[in-house]
C-alpha positions in Angstrom: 19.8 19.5 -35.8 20.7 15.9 -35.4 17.4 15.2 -33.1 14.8 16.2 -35.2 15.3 14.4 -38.3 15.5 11.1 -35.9 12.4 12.4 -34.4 10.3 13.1 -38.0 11.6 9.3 -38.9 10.7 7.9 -35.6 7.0 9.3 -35.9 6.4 8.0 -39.4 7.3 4.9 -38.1 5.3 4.8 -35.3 2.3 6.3 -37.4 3.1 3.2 -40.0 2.8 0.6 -37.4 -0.2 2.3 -35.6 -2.3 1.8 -38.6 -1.9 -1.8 -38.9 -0.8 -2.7 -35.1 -4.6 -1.3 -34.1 -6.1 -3.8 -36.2 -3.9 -7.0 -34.8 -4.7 -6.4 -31.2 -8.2 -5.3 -32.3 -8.1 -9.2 -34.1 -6.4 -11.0 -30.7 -8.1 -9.1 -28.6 -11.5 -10.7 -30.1 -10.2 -14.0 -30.9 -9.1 -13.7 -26.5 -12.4 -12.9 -25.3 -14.1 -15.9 -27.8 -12.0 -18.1 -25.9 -13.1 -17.1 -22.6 -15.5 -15.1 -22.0 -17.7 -16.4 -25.1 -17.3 -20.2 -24.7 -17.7 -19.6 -21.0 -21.0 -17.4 -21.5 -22.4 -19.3 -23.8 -22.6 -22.3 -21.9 -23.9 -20.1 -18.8 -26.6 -19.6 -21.4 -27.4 -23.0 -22.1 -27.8 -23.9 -18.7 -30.0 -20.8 -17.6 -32.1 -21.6 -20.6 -32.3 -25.2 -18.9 -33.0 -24.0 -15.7 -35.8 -22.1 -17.0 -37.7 -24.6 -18.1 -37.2 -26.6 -15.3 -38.4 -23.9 -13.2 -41.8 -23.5 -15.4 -42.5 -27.0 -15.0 -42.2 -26.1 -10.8 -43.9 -23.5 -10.8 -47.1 -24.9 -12.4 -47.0 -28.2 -10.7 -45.4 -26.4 -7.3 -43.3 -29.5 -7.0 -39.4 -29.2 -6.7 -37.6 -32.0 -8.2 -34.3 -33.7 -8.2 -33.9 -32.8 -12.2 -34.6 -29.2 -11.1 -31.8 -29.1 -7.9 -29.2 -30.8 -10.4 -30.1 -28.5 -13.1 -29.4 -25.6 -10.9 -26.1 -27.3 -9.6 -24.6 -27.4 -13.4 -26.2 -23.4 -13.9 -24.2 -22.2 -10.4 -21.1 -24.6 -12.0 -21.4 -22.5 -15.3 -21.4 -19.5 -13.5 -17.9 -19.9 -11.7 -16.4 -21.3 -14.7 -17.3 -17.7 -16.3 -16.4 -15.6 -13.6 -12.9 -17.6 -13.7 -13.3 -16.9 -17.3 -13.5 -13.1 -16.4 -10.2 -13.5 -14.7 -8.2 -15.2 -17.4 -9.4 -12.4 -19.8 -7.6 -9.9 -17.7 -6.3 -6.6 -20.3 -8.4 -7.9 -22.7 -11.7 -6.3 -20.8 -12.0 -3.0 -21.5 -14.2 -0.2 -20.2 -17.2 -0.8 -22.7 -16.6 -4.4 -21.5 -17.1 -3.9 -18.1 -19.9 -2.1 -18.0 -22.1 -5.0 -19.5 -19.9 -7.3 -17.5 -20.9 -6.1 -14.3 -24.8 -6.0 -15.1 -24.3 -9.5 -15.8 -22.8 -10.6 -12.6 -25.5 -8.2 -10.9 -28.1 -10.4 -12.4 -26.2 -13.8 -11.7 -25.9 -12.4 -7.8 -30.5 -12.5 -8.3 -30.6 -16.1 -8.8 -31.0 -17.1 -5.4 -33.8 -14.6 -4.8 -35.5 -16.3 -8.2 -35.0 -19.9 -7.1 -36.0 -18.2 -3.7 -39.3 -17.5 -4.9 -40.1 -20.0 -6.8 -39.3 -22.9 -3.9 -41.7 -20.9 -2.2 -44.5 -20.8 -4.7 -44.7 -16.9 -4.8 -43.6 -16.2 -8.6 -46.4 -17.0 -11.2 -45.0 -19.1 -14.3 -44.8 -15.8 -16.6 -42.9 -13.7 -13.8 -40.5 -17.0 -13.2 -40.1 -16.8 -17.0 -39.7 -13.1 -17.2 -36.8 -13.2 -14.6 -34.9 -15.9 -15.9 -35.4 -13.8 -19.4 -33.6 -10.7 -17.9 -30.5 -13.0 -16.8 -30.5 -14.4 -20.1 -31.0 -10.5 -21.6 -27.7 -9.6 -19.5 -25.7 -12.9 -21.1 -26.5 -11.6 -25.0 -25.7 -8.0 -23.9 -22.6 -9.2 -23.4 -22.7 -10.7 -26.5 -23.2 -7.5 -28.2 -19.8 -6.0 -26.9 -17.8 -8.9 -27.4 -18.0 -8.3 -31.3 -15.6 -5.4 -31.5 -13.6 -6.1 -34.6 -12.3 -4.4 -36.7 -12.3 -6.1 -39.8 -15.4 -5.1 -41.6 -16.1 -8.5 -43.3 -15.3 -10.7 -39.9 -17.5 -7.8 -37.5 -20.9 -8.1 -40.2 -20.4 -12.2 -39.8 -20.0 -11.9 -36.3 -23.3 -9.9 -35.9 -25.0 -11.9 -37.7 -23.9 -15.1 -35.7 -25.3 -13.0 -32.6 -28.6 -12.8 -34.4 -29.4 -16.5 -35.0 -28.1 -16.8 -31.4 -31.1 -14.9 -29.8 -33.2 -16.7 -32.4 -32.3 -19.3 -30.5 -32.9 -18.2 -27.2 -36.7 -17.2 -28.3 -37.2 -20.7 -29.4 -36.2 -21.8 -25.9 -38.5 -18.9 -24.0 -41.1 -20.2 -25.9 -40.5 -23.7 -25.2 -40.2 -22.7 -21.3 -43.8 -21.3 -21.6 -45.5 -24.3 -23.7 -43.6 -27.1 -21.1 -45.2 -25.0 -17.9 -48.7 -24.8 -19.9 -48.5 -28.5 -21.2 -49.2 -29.2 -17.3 -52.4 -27.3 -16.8 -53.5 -27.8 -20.6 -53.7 -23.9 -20.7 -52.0 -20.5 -21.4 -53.3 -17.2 -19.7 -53.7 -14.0 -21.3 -50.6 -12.6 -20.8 -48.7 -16.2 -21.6 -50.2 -16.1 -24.7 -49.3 -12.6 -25.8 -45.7 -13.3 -24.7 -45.6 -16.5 -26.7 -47.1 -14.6 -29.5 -44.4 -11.5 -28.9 -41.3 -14.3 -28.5 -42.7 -15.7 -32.2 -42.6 -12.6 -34.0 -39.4 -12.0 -32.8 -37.9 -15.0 -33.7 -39.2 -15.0 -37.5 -37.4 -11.8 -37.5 -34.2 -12.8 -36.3 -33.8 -15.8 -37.8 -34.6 -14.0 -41.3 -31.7 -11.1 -40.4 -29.3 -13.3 -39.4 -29.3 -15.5 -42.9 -29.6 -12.4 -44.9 -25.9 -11.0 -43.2 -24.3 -14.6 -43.4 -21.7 -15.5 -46.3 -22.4 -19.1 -48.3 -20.4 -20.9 -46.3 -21.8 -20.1 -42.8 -25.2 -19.6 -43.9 -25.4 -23.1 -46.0 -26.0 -25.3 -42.7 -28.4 -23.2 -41.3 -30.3 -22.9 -44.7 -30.2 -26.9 -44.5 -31.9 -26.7 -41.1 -34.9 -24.4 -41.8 -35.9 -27.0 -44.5 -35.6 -30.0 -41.9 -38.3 -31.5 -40.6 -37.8 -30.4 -37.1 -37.9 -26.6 -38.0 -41.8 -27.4 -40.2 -42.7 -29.1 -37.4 -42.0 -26.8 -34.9 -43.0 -23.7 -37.2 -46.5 -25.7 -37.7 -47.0 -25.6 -33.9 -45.6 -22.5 -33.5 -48.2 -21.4 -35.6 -51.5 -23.0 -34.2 -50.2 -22.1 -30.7 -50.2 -18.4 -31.9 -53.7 -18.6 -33.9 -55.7 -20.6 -31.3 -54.1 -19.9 -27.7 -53.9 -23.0 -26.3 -50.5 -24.9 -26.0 -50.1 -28.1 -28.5 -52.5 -30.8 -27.9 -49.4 -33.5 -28.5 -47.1 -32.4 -25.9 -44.3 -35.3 -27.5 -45.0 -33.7 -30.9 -43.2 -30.6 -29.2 -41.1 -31.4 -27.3 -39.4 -33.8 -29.5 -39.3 -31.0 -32.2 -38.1 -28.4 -30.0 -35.0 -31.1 -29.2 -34.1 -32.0 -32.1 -34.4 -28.3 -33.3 -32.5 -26.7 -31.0 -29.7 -29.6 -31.0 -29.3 -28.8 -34.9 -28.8 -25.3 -34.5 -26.7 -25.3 -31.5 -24.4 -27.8 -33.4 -24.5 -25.4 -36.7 -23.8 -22.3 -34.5 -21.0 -24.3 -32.4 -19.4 -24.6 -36.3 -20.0 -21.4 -37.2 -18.7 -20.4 -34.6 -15.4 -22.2 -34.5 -15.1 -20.8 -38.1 -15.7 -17.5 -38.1 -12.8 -17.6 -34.9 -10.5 -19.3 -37.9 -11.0 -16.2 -39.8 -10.3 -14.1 -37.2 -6.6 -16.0 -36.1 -6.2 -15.7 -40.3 -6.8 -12.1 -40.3 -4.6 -11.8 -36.9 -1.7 -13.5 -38.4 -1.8 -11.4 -41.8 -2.3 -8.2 -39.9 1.2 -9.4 -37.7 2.7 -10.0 -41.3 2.5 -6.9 -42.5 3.3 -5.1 -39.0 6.2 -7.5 -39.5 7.1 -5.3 -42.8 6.5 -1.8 -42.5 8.0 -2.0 -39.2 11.5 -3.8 -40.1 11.8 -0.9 -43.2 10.9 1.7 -40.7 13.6 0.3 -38.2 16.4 -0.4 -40.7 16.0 3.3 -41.9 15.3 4.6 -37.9 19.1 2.4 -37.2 20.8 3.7 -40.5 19.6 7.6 -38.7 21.0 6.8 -35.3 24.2 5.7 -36.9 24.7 8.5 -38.5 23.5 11.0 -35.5 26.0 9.0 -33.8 28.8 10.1 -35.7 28.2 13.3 -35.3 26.8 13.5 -32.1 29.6 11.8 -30.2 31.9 15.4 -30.4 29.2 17.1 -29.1 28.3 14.6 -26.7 31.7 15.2 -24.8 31.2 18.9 -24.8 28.0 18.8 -22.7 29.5 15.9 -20.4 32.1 18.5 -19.8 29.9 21.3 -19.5 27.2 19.3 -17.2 30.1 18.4 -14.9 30.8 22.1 -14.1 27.1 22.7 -13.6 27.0 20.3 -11.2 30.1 20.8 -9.2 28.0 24.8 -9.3 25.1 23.7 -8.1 25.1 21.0 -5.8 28.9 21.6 -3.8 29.8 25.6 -5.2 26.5 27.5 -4.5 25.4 25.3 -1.3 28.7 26.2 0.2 28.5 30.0 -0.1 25.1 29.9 1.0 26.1 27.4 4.1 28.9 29.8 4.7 26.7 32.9 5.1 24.4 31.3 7.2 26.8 31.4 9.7 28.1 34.5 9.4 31.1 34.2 7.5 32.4 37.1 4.9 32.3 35.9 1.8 34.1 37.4 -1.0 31.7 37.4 -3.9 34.7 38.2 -6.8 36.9 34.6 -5.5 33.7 32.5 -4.9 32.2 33.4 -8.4 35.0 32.6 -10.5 34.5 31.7 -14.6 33.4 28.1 -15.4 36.2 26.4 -17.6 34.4 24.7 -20.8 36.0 23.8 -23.9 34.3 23.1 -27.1 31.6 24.5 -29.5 30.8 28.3 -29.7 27.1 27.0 -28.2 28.9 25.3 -25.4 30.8 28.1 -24.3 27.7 30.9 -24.5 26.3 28.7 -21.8 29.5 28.7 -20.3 29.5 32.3 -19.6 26.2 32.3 -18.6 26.2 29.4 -16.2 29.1 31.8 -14.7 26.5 34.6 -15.1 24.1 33.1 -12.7 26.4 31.9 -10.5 27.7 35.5 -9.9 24.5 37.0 -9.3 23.5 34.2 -7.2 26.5 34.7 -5.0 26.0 38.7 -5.4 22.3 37.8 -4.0 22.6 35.9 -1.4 25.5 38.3 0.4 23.2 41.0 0.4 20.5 38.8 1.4 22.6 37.7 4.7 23.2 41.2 5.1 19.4 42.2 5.2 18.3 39.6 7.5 21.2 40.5 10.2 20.1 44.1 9.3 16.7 43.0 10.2 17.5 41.2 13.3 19.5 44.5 14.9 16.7 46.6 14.0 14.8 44.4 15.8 17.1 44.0 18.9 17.2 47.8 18.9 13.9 48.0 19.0 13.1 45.7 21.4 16.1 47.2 23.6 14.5 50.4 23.3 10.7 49.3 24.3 11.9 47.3 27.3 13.4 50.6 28.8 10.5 52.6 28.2 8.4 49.6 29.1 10.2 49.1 32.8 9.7 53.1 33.2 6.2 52.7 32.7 5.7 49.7 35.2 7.6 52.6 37.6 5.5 55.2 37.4 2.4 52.8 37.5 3.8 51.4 40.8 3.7 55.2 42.3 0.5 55.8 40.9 -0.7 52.8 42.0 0.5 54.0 45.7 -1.1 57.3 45.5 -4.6 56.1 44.7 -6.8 55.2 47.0 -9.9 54.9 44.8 -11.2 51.2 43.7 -12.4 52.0 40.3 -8.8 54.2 39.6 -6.7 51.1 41.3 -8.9 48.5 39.2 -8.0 50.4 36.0 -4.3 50.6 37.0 -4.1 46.9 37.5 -5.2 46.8 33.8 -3.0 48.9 32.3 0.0 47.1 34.4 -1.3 43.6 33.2 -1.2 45.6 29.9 2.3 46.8 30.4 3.3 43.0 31.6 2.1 41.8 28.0 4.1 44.5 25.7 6.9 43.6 27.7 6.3 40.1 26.1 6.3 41.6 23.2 9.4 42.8 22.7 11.2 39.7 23.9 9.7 37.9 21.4 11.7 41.0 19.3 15.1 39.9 20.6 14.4 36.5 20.4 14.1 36.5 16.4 17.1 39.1 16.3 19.0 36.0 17.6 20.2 37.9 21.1 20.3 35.8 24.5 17.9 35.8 27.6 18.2 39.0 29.0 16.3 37.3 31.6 18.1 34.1 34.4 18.0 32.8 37.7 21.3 31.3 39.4 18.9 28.6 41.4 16.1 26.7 39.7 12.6 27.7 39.4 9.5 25.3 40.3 7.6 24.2 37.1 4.1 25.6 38.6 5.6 29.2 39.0 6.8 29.3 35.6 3.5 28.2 34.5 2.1 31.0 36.7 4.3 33.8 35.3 3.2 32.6 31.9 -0.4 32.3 32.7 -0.2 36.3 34.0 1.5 37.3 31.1 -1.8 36.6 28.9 -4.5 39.4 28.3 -7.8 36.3 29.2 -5.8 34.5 32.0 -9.2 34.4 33.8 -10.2 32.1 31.3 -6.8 29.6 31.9 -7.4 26.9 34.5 -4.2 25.4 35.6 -4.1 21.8 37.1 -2.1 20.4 39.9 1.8 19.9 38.9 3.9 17.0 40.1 7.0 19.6 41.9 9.4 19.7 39.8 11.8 22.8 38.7 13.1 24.0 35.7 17.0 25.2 35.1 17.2 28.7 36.0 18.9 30.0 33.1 15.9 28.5 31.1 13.3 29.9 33.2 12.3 33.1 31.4 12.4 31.8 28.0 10.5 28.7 29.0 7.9 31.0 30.6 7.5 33.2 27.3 7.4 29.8 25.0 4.4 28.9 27.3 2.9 32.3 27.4 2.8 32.1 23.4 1.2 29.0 23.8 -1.6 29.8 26.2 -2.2 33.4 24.2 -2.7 31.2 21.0 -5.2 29.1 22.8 -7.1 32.0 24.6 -7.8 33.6 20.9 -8.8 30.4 18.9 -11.4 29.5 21.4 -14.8 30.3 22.0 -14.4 33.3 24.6 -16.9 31.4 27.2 -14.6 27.7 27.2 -11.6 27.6 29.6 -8.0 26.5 28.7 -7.1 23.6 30.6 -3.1 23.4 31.7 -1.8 19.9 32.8 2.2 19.0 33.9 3.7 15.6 34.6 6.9 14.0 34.8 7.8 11.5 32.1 10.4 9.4 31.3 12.1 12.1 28.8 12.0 14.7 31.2 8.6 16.8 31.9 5.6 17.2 29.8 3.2 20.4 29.9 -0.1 20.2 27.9 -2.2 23.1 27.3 -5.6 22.2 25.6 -8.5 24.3 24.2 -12.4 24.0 22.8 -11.6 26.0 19.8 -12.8 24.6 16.5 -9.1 22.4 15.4 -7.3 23.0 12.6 -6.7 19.9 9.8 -4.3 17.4 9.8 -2.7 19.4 6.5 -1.9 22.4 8.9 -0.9 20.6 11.4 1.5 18.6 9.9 2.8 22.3 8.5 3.2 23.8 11.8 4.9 21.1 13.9 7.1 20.8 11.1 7.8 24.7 11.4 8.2 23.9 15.5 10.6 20.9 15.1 12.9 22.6 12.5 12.1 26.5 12.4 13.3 28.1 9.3 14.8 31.9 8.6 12.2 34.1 9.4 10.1 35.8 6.8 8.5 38.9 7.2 5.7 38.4 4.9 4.7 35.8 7.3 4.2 38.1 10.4 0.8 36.3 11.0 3.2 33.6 12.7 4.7 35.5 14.3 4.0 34.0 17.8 5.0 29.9 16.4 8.3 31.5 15.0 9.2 32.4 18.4 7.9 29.1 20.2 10.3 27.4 17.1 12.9 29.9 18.1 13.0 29.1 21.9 12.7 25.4 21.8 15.3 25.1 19.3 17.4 27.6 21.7 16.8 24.7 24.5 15.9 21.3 22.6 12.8 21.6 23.5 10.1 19.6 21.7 6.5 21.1 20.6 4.3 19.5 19.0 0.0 20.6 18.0 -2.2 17.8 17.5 -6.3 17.4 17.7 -7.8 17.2 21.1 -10.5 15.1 21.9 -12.8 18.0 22.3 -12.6 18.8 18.9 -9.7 21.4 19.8 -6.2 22.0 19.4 -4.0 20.6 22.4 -0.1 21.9 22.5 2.7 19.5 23.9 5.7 20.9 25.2 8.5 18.5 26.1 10.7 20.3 28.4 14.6 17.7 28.2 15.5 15.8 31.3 18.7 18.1 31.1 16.5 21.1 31.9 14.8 19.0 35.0 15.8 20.1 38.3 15.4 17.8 41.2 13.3 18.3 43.7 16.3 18.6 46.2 16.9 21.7 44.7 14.0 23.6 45.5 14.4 25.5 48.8 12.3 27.7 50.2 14.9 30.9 50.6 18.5 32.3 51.0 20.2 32.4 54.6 19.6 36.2 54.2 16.1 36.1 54.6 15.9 37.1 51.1 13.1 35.2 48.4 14.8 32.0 46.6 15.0 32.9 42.8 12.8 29.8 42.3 10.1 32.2 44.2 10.3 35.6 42.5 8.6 34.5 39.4 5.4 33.5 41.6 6.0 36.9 43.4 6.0 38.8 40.5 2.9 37.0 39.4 0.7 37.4 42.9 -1.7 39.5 41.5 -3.0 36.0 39.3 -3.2 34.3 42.6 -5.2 36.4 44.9 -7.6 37.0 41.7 -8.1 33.1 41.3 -9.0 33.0 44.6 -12.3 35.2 44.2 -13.1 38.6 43.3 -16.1 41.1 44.9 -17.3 43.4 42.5 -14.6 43.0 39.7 -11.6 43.4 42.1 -9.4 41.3 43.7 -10.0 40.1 47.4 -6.8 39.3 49.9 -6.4 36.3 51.4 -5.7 36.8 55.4 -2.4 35.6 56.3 -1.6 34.2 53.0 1.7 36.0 53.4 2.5 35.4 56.7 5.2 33.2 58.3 3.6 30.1 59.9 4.9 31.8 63.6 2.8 34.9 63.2 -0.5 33.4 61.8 -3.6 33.4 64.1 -5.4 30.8 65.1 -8.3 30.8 62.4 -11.5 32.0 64.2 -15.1 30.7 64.0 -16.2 30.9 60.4 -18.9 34.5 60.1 -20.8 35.4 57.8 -19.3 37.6 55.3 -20.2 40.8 55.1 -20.1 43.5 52.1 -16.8 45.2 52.0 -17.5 48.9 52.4 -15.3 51.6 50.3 -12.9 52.0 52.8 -12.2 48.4 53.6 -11.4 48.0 49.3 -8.8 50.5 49.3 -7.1 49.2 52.2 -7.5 46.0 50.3 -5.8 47.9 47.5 -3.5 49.6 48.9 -1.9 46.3 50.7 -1.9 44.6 47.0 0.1 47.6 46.1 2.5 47.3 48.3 2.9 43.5 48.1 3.6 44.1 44.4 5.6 46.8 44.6 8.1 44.6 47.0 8.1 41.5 44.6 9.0 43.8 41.6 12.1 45.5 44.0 13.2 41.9 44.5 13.1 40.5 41.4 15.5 43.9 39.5 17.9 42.6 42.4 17.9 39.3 40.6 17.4 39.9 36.8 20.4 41.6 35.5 22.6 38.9 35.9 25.7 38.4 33.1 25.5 35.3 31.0 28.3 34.3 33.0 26.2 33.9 36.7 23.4 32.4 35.0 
């Protein structure tokens, strides 16, 4: 109520002193720009006009001259002075300023190509003329825009000012014609119609620009066309036009193009100075009455605030009140409860959304009760909220429980089959379906790792870094395409092992399916100073920098998983492990145009390389090993394949005691059927023992790990 009567007054002031305030910066504005950019300009125009006729005197004689070189040092001295002019200006160039503004300097940045080509005697006298005349065409364009008034009376004197000004500068093209023809005694075809051209034009500016001027301003320049000067140099005007030939006397004209242009440069310079007078006058009576209408408006605006005061002051205290309790709600209240069931507190949704205590108006206290409102059903929300998401995550653990049982059943009773058959093509499609197995498996530990449940996976001893890579490599349906580098030997905390090995396995999947299927994934591992690096680069086509400053900020600080995002499903649980194990991951562009993934495994995760051993005193496999045993089958396949299946390594099992002495190299020959299902049958069997091993290990307690 008390607002929008202010509001009405305040606008009716504004509107008041919007009327008149346009027309006072309109006024300064123009009576700025005369005092830099148009003193500055036209002076620039003098001296081009100068320069011009120096130039047609050059370029008919093909001398230069040391009136010429000065001449152009005062034109380039003009030209600085304007564009420091320019700068001085500063708000008071506008866009329709600038436009014509930056023609001009476009022109002024020609010069040196004009002077260029008339030192070297390639520009005839009209075409030195004619590009002298376009600089000069840029200067009065800028003329043009500079009278943007908007006082009627001052903007029609002003125009017609700029009329008698290009008057002015047709005198002087025709002059720069007449002094270049006074040397040959002649004017060409084309002079003569451009002298005849800059004539008419003259007559007609000179007779628009009196007809617009007031008494005053129009009195000296009436005064001049009755001079002597202006007869004489109309009567040679004149002949020059009827016969085509420049002036026999060339004093006669010279002297009265002098004198003439000296009399209306001096008339213009008053006018000029005059008309800016007006200008400041009209300025200062604009500011005058701005002055009034806006200390009325004010003195009624201050009379309204008072009086809003007043009232307001009451109702000022309620809302203070009322804005402290909606703070204390929303920034200490809310956050809390929502802190609280983050970590799995009980929160008691009656005691944490109690009523809001406000005193005051009936308005205050509606929003009050509804502040308490929301703050109920917030509460109310965000239990049941906490209560879905660790419903979620138990369904999930459940789930994944469940599959990993029937999963490890399966990889059973494809061991036995895989013992009973003896035929290639049968054994071949077994190995898929147990690589197949191998990957589901992955699967559902990537299930228990959102639910928020432990490794079920750990190793007492550490595992080497180029096992783990292995495992993870194995674990990937195109591991044929993955090409891992040599490692440094290093070895990573056994209790990290498995979960490092599925955050890698992610990793190298995601980098198998965003790249061309015919490029290879390259896998590099060193030791740095923060602990040990693993980089796993593919050719794929990149992603920009806007997603991948989105994902590594989802890897550095992973947030509650969302199940309409299921299509990240696989960086969730990358974010979820290296969280889990301060583990740093980090996407970036490759050189090849690809996507290259840095994992920065902690120096507290680092085992030294003291620790790797190469078994127990049992005779039993280290832990570090059964990762790489599990895995053999990626091994013998990298080391070459016959027909699509794998082909053993002789001895590669073998204690260095019981290996032969390698005979003489033979040629190999093709494996018949019988030789590839012993070849099977041994892989079996290898595998079979590595799995048997590694359930020894595997269900370990928290505890052992």
């Amino acid at each position: 109520m008390l607002l929008l009567p202010l509001l009405s007054l305040s606008a009716l002031w504004g509107f008041v002193l919007n009327l008149t305030m346009g027309d006072a910066q309109s006024l300064l504005r123009a009576d700025t720009l005369y005092e830099t950019l148009g003193v500055t300009s036209t002076d620039l125009g003098v001296q081009l006009q100068s320069e011009r006729v120096r130039s047609a005197e050059a370029l008919t004689t093909r001398e230069l001259t040391e009136v010429l070189g000065a001449q152009r040092a005062r034109t380039d001295k003009a030209a600085a002075d304007f564009e420091h002019a320019v700068t001085e200006a500063g708000d008071a160039v506008d866009d329709d300023l600038r436009m014509p503004l930056d023609a001009l300097t476009a022109h002024l940045d020609r010069l040196g190509s004009i002077r260029a080509d008339i030192d070297g005697g390639i520009s005839s006298r009209l075409a030195g003329v004619d590009a002298y005349n376009q600089v000069l065409d840029a200067v009065f364009a800028l003329y043009d825009h500079l009278i943007s008034v908007s006082d009627l009376t001052v903007f029609q004197q002003a125009t017609s000012l700029h009329a008698m000004g290009s008057a002015r500068e047709y005198i002087a093209r025709e002059h720069a014609l007449i002094v270049g023809a006074l040397v040959d005694k002649r004017l060409t075809e084309p002079e003569r119609a451009a002298f005849t051209e800059y004539a008419a034009s003259r007559k007609f500016l000179h007779a628009r620009g009196l007809a617009g001027l007031d008494v005053p301003l129009r009195r000296p320049f009436e005064q001049v066309f009755a001079s002597q000067p202006f007869l004489t140099f109309s009567a040679l005007e004149s002949r020059v036009v009827k016969t085509g030939a420049p002036p026999a006397d060339a004093e006669a004209w010279k002297s009265a193009v002098d004198r003439l242009t000296t009399e209306l440069d001096r008339d213009s310079a008053a006018a000029a100075e005059a008309l800016a007078g007006r200008t400041s006058r009209a300025a200062t009576g604009t500011v005058v009455e701005i002055a009034v209408a806006g200390g009325l408006g004010l003195i009624a605006v201050l009379a309204s605030i008072i009086i809003s005061v007043r009232f307001g002051r009451r109702l000022a205290g309620e809302l203070y009140g009322l804005r402290t309790a909606a703070i204390e709600l929303a920034e200490v209240r809310l956050p809390d409860v929502v802190d609280r069931l983050r970590k799995g507190e009980d929160v008691d949704v009656r005691k944490e959304a109690r009523a809001i205590r406000v005193s005051g108006s009936a308005e205050i206290t509606d929003v009050g009760r509804a502040f308490a409102s929301v703050q109920r059903t917030a509460v109310t929300a965000a239990v049941g909220q906490a209560a879905l998401r660790r419903g979620v995550g138990q369904v999930f653990l459940n789930l994944a429980r469940r599959k990993q049982g029937l999963l490890h059943r399966q990889l059973g009773l494809l061991d036995g089959m895989q013992r009973r058959t003896h035929d290639p093509d049968r054994l071949e499609e077994l190995f898929r379906l147990d690589h197949l197995t191998t990957r589901m498996r992955r699967h559902a530990e990537s299930l228990m790792i959102l639910s928020g449940a432990p490794p079920a996976r750990a190793w007492r001893r550490p595992v080497p870094v180029i096992d783990i890579v292995r495992a993870a490599v194995a674990e990937v349906e195109d591991y044929t395409r993955v090409n891992v580098e040599a490692m440094p030997v290093s070895a990573f905390d056994g209790g990290s092992a498995a979960d490092l090995t599925h955050l890698v396995a992610e990793l190298v999947e995601n980098a198998t399916i965003y790249s061309p299927p015919d490029t290879v994934v390259q896998i590099r591992g060193d030791v740095v100073s923060n602990g040990y690096a693993i980089e796993i680069e593919d050719k794929g086509l990149g992603l920009s920098a806007v997603e991948y400053a989105a994902i590594n900020k989802l890897l550095s600080a992973p947030p509650e998983f969302d199940l309409a995002d299921s299509d990240r499903l696989g960086l969730f649980v990358v974010a979820r492990l290296a969280e889990r194990h301060g583990v740093k991951v980090q996407l970036r562009r490759s050189p090849y145009g690809g996507t290259a993934a840095i994992v920065l495994v902690p120096r507290s995760l680092v085992a030294d390389q003291a620790a790797l051993t190469t078994g127990d005193d049992d005779g039993r496999p280290a832990p570090a090993e059964l990762p790489s045993r599990t895995k053999k089958a990626l091994a013998v396949v990298t080391s070459g394949t016959h027909a699509g299946l794998p082909r053993r390594v002789r001895q590669a099992n073998l204690a260095p005691q019981l290996k032969e002495e390698p005979p003489e190299p033979e040629p190999q020959a093709e494996r018949s059927p019988d030789e590839v299902r012993d070849l099977f049958s041994a892989f079996q069997r290898g595998t079979q023992r590595a799995r048997e091993e590694a359930s020894e290990e595997e269900p370990m307690s928290k505890g052992d790990a």
